[in-house]
C-alpha positions in Angstrom: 5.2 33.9 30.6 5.4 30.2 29.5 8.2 28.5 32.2 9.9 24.9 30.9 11.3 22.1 33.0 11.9 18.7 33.3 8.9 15.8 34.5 7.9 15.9 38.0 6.3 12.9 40.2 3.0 15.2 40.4 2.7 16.0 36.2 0.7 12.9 34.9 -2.7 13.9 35.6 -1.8 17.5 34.0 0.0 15.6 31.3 -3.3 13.3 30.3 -4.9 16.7 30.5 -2.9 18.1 27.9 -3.2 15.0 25.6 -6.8 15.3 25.8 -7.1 18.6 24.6 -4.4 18.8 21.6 -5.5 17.7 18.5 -4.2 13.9 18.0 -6.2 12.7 15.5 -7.9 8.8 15.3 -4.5 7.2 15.8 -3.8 8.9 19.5 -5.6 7.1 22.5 -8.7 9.4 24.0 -9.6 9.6 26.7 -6.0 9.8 28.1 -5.6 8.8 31.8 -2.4 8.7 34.1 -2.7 5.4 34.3 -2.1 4.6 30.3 0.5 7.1 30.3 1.9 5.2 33.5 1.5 1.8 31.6 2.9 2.7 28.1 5.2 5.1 29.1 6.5 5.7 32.8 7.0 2.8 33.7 9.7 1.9 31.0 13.0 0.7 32.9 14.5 2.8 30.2 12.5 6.5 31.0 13.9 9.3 32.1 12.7 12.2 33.3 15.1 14.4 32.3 14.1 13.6 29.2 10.4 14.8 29.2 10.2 18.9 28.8 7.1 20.4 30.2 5.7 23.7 29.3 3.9 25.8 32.1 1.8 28.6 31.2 0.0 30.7 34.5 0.8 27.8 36.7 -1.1 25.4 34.0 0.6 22.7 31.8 -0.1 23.5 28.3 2.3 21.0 26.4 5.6 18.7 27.0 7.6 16.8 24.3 9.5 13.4 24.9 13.4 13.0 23.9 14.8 9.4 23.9 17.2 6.8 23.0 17.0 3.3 20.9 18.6 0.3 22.1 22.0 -0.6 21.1 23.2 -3.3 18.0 22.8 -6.3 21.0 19.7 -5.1 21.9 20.9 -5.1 25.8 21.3 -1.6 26.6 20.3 2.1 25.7 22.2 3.8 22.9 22.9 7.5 23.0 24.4 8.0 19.9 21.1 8.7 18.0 18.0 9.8 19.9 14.5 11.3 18.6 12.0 13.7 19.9 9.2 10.9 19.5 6.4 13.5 20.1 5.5 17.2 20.8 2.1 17.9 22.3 0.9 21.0 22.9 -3.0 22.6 23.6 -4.7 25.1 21.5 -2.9 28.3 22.6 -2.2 31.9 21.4 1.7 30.8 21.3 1.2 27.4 20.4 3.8 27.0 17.4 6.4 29.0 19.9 5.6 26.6 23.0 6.5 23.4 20.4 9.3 25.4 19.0 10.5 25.4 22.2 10.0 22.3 23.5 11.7 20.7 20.8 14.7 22.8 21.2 14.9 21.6 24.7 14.4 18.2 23.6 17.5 18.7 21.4 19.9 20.2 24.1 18.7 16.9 26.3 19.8 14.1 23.7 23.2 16.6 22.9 23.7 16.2 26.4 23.7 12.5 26.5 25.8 12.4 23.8 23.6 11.7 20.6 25.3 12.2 17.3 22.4 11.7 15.0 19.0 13.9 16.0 15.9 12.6 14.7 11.9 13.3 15.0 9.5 10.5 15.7 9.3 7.8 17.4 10.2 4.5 15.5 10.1 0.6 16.6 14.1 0.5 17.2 14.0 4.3 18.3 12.6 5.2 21.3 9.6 2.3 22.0 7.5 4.7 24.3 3.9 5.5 23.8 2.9 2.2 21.8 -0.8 1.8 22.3 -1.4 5.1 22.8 0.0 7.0 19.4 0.1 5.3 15.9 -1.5 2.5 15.8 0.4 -1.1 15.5 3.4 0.1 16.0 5.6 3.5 16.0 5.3 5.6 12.8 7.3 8.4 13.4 5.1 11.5 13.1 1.4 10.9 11.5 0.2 13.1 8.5 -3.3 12.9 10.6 -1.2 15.5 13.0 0.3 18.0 10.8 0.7 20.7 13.7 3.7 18.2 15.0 5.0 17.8 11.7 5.5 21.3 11.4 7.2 21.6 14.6 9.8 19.4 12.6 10.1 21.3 9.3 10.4 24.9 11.5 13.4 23.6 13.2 15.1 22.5 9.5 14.2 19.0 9.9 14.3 16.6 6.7 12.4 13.4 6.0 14.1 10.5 6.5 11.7 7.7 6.0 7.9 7.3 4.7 6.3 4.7 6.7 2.8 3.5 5.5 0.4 2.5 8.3 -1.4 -0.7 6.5 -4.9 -2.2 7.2 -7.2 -5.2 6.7 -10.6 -6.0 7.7 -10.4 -9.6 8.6 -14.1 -10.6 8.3 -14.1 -13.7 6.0 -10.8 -13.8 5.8 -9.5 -16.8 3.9 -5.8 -17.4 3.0 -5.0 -17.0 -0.7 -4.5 -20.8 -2.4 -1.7 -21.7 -5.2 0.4 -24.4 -5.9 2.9 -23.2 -3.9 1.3 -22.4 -1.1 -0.7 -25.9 -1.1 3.1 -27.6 -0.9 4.4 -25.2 1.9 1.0 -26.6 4.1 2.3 -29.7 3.2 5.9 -29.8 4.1 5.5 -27.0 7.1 4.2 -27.1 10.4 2.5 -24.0 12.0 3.1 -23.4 16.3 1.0 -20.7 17.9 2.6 -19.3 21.1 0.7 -17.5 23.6 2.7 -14.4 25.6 5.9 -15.7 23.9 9.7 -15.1 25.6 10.6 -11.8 24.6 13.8 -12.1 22.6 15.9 -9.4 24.2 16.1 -6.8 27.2 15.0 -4.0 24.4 11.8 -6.2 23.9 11.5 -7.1 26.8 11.3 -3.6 27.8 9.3 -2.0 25.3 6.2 -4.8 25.4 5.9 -5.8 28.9 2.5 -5.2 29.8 0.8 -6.3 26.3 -0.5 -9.4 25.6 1.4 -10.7 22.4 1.4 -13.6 20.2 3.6 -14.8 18.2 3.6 -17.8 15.2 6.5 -19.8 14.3 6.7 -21.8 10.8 8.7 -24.4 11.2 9.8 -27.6 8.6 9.5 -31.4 9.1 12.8 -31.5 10.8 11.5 -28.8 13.5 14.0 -26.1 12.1 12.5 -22.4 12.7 12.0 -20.9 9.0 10.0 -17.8 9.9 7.8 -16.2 12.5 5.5 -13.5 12.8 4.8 -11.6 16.1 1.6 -9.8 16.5 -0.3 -8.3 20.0 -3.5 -7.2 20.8 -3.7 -3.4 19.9 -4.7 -2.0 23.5 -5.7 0.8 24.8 -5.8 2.1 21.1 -8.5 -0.3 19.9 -10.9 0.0 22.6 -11.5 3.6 21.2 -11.8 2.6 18.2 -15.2 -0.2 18.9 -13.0 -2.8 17.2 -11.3 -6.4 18.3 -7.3 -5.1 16.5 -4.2 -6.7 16.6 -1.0 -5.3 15.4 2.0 -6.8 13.3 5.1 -5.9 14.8 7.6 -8.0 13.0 7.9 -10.9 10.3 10.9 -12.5 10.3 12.4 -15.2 8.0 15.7 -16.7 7.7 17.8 -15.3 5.4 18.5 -18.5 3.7 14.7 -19.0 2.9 14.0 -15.8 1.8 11.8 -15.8 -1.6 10.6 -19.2 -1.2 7.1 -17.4 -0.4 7.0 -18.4 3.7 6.4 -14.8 4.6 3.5 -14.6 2.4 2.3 -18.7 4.0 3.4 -17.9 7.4 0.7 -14.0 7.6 -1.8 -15.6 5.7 -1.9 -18.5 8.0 -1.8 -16.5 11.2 -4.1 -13.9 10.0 -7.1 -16.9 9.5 -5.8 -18.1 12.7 -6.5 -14.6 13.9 -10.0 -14.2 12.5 -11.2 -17.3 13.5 -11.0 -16.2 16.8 -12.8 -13.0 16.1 -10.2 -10.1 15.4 -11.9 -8.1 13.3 -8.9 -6.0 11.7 -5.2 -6.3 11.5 -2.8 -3.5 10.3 1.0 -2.9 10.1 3.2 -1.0 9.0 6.1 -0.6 6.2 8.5 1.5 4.9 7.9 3.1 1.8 11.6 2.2 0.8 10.5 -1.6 1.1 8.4 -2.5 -2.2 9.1 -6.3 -1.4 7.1 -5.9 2.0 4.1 -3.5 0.2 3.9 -5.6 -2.6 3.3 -8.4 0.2 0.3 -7.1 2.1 -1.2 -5.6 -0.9 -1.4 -9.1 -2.2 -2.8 -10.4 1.1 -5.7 -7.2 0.6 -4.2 -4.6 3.3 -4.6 -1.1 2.0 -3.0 2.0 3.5 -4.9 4.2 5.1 -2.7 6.5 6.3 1.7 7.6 6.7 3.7 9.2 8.9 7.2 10.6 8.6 10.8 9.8 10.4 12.7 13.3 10.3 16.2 13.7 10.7 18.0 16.8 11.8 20.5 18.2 9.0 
C-alpha cells in the first residue's frame, strides 16, 4: 500500500534515487545527487516542506511532486494567490499513473491550503524558481514534451494549456554578429558594459540564482543612460551532462521608450560574440509561443527550437 507525506530531513538521498530512475529525458540533470537537489532546490529561503509530497511504497520512495508559490508584483515576498505543481516524478511502477495522480492531488490540497486562487502545472521563471539547472534547460519551461508521462499527470486531473513555451538553441561556434546599417550606427552611438556576478535586482532574484555564476550586459548611450540589458548564467549542473561549455538567457530587457529601435537585436548579438569568444559553445533560451516579436528575434540571430513545454492551468 503506497503511504504519502510531507519531506523529511532524511529523504534527499531517496529523493536523487527516484530522479535517477524516472524517465526525465535530456533536459533533466543525471546523475542526481543530494547535493544538487540541496543546491537548486533545498536550500531556497523560500522552500517548504510542506510543500513537497512523497510517495512510499514497502518502506521505499517511489515518487514525490513539488507545490509552490511565485513571488509577489514587488518582487519582495512569496505570493499565495497562484501556485503550480512545478514537477511530478515518479519511478517505473505497476501503479505509476495512480502514485502521480495522487501526488498531484496532494499538491493541490497544499497550495488550497495556503490560500492559492489560481492552480497551475509547471514550473515557470516568475512561478515557483526551484529546480533551475537541474530540469529544462536555461530556464523553467513548465512541463517538457520530452516528458509526456508528467504531462499526462496534468491532462488526467482536467488540466488546460495555458502557455507554449519554445525552448530555443544556437551553436555559437563562429559566431559573428549580423551587420546593417543600423546596427553599424547603434556600435557607434552605444557603449557595451560586461558585468561579472552582477547585483541581483530583487529578493525574488536574489533568491532564485544564488549559487550560479551569472552575467549580465548592459547597453548603455553616450550620456551613460541604461537602454537595455541582457542577463545570461552559466547553465550548471545541466551542461556538464551534456559535454558542452552552455549558457542560458534568462531575460532581455529594454526600456520601454526604446523599444523597436533594434537594441534588443544589437545588445544579444553583441553579448553572444562576447560569449563565444570566450569559448561557450551553445546558448539557448526560451520564449513564449504568444510572443512572435521575441521568435522572430532569435530566429533572425540563427537559434532554432529544439524542443517545448507546456504551462497548464487548472479549470
Amino acid at each position: 500500500m503506497t503511504e504519502y507525506r510531507c519531506f523529511r530531513n532524511d529523504d534527499p538521498p531517496r529523493l536523487a534515487d527516484v530522479w535517477r530512475t524516472a524517465e526525465l529525458g535530456p533536459s533533466g540533470f543525471q546523475p542526481m545527487t543530494s547535493a544538487w537537489l540541496e543546491a537548486c532546490v533545498f536550500s531556497k529561503p523560500y522552500f517548504d516542506r510542506a510543500g513537497l509530497l512523497v510517495a512510499v511504497d514497502a518502506d521505499r520512495v517511489v515518487g514525490f511532486a513539488h507545490a509552490a508559490f511565485g513571488p509577489n508584483a514587488e518582487h519582495t515576498a512569496i505570493d499565495a494567490a497562484i501556485g503550480t505543481t512545478m514537477l511530478v516524478v515518479v519511478v517505473p511502477h505497476e501503479r505509476h499513473d495512480a502514485i502521480a495522480d495522487s501526488l498531484l492531488s496532494r499538491c493541490e490540497d497544499y497550495l488550497l491550503r495556503r490560500g492559492a486562487q489560481t492552480i497551475m502545472g509547471g514550473g515557470t521563471p516568475e512561478l515557483g524558481g526551484l529546480y533551475l539547472g537541474l530540469y529544462g534547460g536555461s530556464n523553467l519551461p513548465g512541463i517538457l514534451d520530452s516528458t509526456p508521462a508528467m504531462q499526462a499527470v496534468f491532462r488526467r486531473a482536467g488540466y488546460l494549456e495555458a502557455e507554449r513555451i519554445a525552448v530555443m538553441r544556437r551553436s555559437l561556434a563562429g559566431f559573428r554578429p549580423p551587420m546593417s546599417r543600423q546596427q553599424m550606427a547603434l556600435r557607434r552611438a552605444t557603449t557595451l558594459r560586461v558585468i561579472d556576478e552582477p547585483a541581483r535586482r530583487t529578493w525574488w532574484e536574489a533568491a532564485t540564482t544564488t549559487g550560479i555564476a551569472m552575467r549580465r550586459y548592459e547597453l548603455r548611450d553616450e550620456a551613460e543612460a541604461l537602454l537595455g540589458s541582457a542577463t545570461f548564467w552559466d547553465m550548471q549542473p545541466l551542461a556538464t551532462a551534456w559535454g558542452v561549455h552552455a549558457t542560458g538567457l534568462m531575460g532581455v530587457d529594454v526600456d520601454g521608450g526604446q523599444r523597436r529601435q533594434g537594441y534588443a537585436k544589437y545588445l544579444l548579438a553583441e553579448a553572444l560574440h562576447d560569449l563565444a569568444q570566450e569559448g561557450v559553445a551553445l546558448a539557448e533560451t526560451h520564449v513564449s509561443e504568444a510572443h512572435e516579436a521575441a521568435i522572430k528575434l532569435f530566429f533572425e540571430l540563427g537559434f532554432e527550437a529544439t524542443g517545448h513545454g507546456t504551462v497548464f492551468r487548472r479549470p
